[in-house]
TIFIDO-85221 format. One record per residue (C-alpha): residue number from 1; residue in one letter; chain; x, y, z. Coordinates in nm, 2 decimals. Example, Ala and Ser with C-alpha at 12.3 -4.5 7.8 and 13.67 -1.06 7.14 Angstrom:
TIFIDO-85221
1|A|A|1.23|-0.45|0.78
2|S|A|1.37|-0.11|0.71
***
This chain:
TIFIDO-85221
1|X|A|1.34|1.78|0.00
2|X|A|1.36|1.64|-0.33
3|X|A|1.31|1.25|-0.36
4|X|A|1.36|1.07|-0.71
5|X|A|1.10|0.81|-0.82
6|X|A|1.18|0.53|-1.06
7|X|A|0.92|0.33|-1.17
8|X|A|1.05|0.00|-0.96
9|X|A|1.01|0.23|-0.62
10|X|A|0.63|0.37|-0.75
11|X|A|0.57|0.01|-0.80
12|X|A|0.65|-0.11|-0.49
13|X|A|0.50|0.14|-0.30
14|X|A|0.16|0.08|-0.49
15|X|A|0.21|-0.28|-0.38
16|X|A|0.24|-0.18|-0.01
17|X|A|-0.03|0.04|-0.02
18|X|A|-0.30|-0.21|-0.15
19|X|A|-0.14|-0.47|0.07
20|X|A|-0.23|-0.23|0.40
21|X|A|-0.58|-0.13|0.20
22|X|A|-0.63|-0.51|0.17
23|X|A|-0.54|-0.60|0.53
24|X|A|-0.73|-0.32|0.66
25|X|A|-1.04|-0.45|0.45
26|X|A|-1.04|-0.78|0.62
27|X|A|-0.98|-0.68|0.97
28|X|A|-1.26|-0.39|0.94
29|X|A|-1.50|-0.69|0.78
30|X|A|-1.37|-0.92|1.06
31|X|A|-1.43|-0.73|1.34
32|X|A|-1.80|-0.59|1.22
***
């Protein structure tokens, strides 16, 4: 399975990932 990465795609991915990283941040700090 080959998948081509452009920079735009690697960018948004990043974006999602810290997004989820963020979101999962504040709940874990909510909930403790």
């Amino acid at each position: 399975m080959i998948v081509k990465i452009d920079r735009s795609n690697t960018a948004r991915l990043w974006m999602l990932v810290m997004v989820l990283f963020a979101a999962f941040l504040c709940v874990d700090f909510v909930m403790s």
